[in-house]
C-alpha positions as CSV (number, residue, x, y, z in Angstrom):
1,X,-13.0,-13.7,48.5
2,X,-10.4,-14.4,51.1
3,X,-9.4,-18.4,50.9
4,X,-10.2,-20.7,53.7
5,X,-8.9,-23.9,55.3
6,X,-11.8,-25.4,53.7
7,X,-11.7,-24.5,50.1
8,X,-7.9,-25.0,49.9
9,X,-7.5,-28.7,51.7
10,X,-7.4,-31.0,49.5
11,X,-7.7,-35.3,49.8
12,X,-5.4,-35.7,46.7
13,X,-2.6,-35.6,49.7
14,X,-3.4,-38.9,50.5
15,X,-3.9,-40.5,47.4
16,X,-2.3,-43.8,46.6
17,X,-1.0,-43.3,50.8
18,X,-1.9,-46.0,53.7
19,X,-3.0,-43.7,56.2
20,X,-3.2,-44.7,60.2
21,X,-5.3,-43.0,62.7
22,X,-5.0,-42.8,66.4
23,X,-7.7,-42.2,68.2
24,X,-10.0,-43.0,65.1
25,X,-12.7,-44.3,66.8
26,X,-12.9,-40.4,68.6
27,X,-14.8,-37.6,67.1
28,X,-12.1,-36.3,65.3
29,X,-10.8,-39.4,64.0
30,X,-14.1,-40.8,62.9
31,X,-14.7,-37.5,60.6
32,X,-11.3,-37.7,59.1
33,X,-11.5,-41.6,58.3
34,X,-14.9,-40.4,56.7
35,X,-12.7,-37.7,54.3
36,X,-9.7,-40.0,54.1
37,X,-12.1,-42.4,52.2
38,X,-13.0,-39.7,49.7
39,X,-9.7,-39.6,48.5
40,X,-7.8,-42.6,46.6
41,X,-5.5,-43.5,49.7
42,X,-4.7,-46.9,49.6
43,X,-5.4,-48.0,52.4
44,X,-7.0,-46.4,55.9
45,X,-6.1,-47.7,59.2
46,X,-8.1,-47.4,62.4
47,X,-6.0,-47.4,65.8
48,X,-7.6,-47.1,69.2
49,X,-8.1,-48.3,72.5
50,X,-12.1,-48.6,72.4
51,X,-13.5,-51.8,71.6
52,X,-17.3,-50.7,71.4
53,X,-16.5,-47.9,69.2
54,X,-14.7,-50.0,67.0
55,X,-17.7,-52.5,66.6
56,X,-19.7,-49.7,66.1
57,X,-18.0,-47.8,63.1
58,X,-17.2,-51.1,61.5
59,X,-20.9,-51.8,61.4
60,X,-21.7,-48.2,60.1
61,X,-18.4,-47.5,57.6
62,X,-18.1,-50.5,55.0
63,X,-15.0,-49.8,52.6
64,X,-12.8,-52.7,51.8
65,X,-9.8,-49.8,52.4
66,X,-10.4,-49.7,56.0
67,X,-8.4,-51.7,58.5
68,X,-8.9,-51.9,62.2
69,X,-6.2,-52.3,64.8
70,X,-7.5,-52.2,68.7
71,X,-4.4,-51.0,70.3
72,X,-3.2,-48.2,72.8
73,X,-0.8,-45.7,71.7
74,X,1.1,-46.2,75.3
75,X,2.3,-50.1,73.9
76,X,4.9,-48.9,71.4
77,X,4.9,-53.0,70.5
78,X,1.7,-52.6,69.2
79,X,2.0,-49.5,67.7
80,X,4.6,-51.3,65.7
81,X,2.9,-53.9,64.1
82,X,0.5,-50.7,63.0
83,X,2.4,-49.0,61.4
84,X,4.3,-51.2,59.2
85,X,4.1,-50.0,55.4
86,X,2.2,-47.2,56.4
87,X,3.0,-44.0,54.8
88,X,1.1,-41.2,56.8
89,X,0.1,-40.7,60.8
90,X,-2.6,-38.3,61.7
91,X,-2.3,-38.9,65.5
92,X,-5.3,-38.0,67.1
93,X,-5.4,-40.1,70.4
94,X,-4.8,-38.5,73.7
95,X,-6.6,-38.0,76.9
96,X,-8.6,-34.7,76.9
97,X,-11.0,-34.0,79.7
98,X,-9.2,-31.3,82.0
99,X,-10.5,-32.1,85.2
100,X,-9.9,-36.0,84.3
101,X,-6.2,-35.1,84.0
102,X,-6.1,-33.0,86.7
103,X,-7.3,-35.9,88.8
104,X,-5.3,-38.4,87.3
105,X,-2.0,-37.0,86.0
106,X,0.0,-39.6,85.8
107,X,-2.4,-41.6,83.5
108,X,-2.4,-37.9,81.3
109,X,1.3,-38.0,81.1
110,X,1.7,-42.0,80.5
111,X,-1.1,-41.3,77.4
112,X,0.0,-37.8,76.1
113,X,3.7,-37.6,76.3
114,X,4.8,-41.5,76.8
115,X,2.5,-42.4,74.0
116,X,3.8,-39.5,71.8
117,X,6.9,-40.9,72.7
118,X,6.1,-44.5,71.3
119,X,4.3,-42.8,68.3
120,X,7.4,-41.1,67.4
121,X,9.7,-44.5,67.7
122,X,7.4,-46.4,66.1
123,X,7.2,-44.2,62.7
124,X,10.6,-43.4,62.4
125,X,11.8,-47.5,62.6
126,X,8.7,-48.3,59.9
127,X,9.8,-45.6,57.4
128,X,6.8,-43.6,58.4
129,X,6.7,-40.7,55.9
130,X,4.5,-37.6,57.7
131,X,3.0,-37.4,61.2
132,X,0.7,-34.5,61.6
133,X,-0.6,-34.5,65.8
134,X,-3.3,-32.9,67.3
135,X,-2.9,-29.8,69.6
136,X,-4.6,-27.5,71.2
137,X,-4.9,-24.1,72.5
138,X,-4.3,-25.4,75.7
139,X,-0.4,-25.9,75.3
140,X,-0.1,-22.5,74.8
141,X,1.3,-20.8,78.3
142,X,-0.3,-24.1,79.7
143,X,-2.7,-23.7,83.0
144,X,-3.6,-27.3,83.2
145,X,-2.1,-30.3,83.5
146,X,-3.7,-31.0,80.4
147,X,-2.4,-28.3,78.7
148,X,1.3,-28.8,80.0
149,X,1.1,-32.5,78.7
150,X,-0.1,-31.3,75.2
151,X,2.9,-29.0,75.2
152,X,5.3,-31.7,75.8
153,X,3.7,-34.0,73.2
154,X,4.3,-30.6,70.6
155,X,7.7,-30.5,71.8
156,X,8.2,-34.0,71.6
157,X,7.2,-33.9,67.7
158,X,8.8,-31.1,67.0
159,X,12.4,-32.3,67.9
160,X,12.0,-35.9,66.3
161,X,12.6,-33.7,63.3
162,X,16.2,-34.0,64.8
163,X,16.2,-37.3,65.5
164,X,15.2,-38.4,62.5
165,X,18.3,-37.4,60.8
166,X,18.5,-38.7,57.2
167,X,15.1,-41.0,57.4
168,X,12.2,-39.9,55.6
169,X,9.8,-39.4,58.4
170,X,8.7,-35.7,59.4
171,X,6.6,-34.6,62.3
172,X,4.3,-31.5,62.5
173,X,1.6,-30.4,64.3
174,X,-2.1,-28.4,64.0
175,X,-3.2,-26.6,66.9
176,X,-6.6,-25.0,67.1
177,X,-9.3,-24.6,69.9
178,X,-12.8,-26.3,70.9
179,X,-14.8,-28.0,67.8
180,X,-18.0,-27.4,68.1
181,X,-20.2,-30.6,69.0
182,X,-17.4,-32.7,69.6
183,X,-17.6,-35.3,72.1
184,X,-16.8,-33.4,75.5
185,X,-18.1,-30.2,74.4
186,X,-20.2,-27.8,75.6
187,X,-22.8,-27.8,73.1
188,X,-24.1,-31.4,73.7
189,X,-24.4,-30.5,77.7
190,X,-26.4,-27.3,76.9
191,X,-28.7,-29.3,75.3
192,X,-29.0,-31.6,77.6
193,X,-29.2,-28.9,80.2
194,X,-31.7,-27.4,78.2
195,X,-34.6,-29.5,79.0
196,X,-34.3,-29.7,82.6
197,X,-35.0,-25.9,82.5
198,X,-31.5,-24.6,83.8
199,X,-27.9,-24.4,82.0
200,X,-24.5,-24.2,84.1
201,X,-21.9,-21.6,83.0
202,X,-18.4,-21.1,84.6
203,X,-17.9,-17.4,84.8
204,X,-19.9,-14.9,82.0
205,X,-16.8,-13.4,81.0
206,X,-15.3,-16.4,79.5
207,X,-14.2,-16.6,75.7
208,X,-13.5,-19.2,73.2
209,X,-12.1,-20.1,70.1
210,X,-14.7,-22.4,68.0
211,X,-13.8,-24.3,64.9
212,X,-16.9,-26.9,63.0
213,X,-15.3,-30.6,62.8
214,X,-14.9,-30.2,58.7
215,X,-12.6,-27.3,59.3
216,X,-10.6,-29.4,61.7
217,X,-9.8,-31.9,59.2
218,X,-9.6,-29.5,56.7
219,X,-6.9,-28.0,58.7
220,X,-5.2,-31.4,58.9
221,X,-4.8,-31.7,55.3
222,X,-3.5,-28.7,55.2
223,X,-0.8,-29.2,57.2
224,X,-0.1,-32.7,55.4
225,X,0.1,-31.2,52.2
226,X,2.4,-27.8,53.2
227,X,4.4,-29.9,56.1
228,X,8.5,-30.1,55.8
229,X,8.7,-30.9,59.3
230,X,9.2,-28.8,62.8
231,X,5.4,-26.4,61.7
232,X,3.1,-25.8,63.9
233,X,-0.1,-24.8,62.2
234,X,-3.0,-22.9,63.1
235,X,-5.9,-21.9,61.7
236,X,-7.9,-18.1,61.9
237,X,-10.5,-18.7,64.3
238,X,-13.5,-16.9,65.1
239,X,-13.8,-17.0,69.2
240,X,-17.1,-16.6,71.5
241,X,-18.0,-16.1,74.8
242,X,-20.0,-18.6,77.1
243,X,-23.4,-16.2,77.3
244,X,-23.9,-15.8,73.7
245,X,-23.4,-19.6,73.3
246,X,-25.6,-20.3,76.2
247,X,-28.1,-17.9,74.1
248,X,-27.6,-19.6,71.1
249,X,-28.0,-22.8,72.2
250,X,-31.1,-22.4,74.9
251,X,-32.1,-19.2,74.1
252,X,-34.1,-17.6,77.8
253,X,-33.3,-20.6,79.9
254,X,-32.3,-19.4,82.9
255,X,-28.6,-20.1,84.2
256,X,-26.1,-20.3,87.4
257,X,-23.2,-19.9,87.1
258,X,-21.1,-22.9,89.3
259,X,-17.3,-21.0,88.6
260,X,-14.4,-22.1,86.8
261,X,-12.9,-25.6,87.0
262,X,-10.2,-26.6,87.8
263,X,-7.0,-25.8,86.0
264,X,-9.5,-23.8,83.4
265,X,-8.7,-20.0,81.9
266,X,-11.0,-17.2,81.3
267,X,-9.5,-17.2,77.6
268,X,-7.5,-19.3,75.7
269,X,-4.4,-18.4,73.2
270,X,-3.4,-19.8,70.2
271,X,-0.2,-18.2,69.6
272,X,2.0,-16.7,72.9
273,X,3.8,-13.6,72.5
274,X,7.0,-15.2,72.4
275,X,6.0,-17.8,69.5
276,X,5.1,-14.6,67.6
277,X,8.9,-13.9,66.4
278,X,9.0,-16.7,64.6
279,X,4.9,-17.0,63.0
280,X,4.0,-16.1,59.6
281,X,1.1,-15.2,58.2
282,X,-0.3,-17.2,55.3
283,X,-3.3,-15.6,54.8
284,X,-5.6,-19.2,55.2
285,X,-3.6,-19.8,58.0
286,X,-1.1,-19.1,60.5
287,X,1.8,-20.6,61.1
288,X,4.7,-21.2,64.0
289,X,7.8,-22.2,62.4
290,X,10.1,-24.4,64.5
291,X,13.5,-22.5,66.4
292,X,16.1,-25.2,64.5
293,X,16.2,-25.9,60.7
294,X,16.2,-29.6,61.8
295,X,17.4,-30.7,57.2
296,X,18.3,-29.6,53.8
297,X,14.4,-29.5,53.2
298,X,13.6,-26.5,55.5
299,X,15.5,-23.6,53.0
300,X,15.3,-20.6,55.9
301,X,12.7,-19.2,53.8
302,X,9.9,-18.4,55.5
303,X,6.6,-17.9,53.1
304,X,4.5,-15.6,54.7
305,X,4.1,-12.4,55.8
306,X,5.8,-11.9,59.6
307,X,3.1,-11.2,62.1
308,X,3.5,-7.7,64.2
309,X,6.1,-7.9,67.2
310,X,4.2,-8.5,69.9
311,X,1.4,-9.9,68.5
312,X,-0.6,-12.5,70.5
313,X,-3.4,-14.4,69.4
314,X,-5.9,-14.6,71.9
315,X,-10.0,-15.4,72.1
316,X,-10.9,-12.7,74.2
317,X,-9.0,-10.0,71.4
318,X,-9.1,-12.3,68.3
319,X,-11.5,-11.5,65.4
320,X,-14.2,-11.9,64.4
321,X,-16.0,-11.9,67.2
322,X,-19.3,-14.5,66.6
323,X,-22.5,-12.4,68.0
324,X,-25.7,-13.9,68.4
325,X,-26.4,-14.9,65.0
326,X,-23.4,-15.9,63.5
327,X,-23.1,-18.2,66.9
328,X,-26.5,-19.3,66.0
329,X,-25.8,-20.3,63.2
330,X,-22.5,-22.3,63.5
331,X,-24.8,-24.7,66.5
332,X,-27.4,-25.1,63.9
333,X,-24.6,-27.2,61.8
334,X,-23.9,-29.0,64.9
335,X,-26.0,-32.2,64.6
């Protein structure tokens, strides 16, 4: 049987490790503190800006590992006093809505690339060991503002690799597409949708790449555990498009469609045609490996087998293509 993400992460990465969070109070973060307290890390570290949802996941995660810092990753002093003796970042904080950041860009870019920007700082003067950040298949060939800020942040990490020189701290990055259920998604609005009788789609025709939260974090680990700095890596998706999710969600319940919004795609890419040259093929995964050997850790060697030239990796060609069931199916584990 052909490995996965999930059957090849493993928590052992982050054992003995005092491991920070941005944005751990989010739907992502909150699912990786969860799996970072399977492991024997020595400590786990909650950073974000939400007060409520810290209140609320104190009351509902009890571990004497866990610390929580309020904070906001665009105050680099605070960020600071984080970080210190912390070993790994998983940095998961950002803003994400695309119409929201269409509408208010310069908040976008003062949280996505200033804040990366602070991140980055931060962990190389505390002797920060690994930062693996967040991405999504919106930097690639970026539409939205959104996208374009997500692509800055990537570049951003990718050259602190540079910058770092001969400190121990590395930065890499996972980039995947729309988890299913997550806060924001379209799953939880179907539902809702659902009872008043009607749903809202954009446009028929568009596709998506889904991935279920575990698989997310598995992803994470991943990276953590194969990282030397500079990767980009990306998991084999299946993708879907919006009227067999509609189905599968509210199955007969009528819908209009209301048109795209702005700064959206039909489909969404993972890889771009000219990120292809340099990807490899891992078999679990894919990855991008970065255009500058940045140290003495990064051999040249590639592991991997080179992906066709020309290959893109998109939703509305990738494969497998979720039908009915198998989209079904995926929403069922969506609580």
């Amino acid at each position: 049987m052909k490995p996965t993400i999930l059957s090849t992460a493993k928590t052992s990465t982050l054992d003995g490790k005092t491991v920070l969070v941005t944005g751990g109070t989010g739907s992502f973060g909150r699912a990786f503190v969860e799996r970072a307290l399977l492991s024997k890390a020595r400590k786990v570290i909650v950073f974000s800006r939400d007060e409520q949802k810290h209140y609320e996941l104190e009351r509902q995660l009890s571990d004497r590992r866990l610390r929580y810092f309020v904070g906001d990753i665009r105050d680099r002093d605070r960020l600071q006093t984080a970080l210190r003796d912390v070993n790994i970042v998983v940095h998961a904080a950002a803003m994400k809505h695309v119409p929201i950041c269409e509408y208010n860009p310069i908040e976008a870019v003062q949280t996505n690339v200033n804040g990366a920007r602070n991140l980055i700082e931060a962990a190389m003067s505390c002797g920060v060991e690994k930062v693996i950040a967040l991405s999504t298949d919106k930097a690639v060939s970026p539409a939205n503002l959104y996208g374009a800020t997500k692509l800055c942040m990537e570049k951003l990490l990718i050259a602190a690799n540079a910058y770092a020189g001969d400190r121990w701290t590395r930065f890499s990055i996972v980039r995947y597409g729309n988890v299913m259920g997550s806060a924001g998604s379209v799953i939880p609005l179907f539902r809702s949708q659902r009872a008043s009788g009607r749903l809202t789609i954009t446009d028929s025709r568009m596709t998506r790449f889904w991935i279920e939260m575990p698989e997310a974090v598995a992803l994470v680990l991943r990276g953590l555990e194969l990282m030397s700095g500079g990767e980009i890596f990306i998991p084999k998706l299946p993708s879907a498009d919006i009227e067999t999710l509609a189905e599968a969600v509210a199955p007969g319940v009528p819908r209009t469609t209301v048109g795209i919004r702005a700064g959206e795609k039909l489909h969404e890419s993972l890889i771009s045609v000219e990120e292809s040259r340099r990807t490899s093929d891992l078999d679990d995964l894919l990855v991008v490996w970065p255009e500058f050997q940045f140290h003495q850790t990064l051999s040249g060697v590639r592991p991997g087998i080179p992906v066709p030239e020309g290959f893109v990796y998109s939703s509305d060609n990738a494969e497998p293509r979720l039908d009915l069931d198998a989209t079904r199916a995926k929403v069922e584990r969506v609580a």
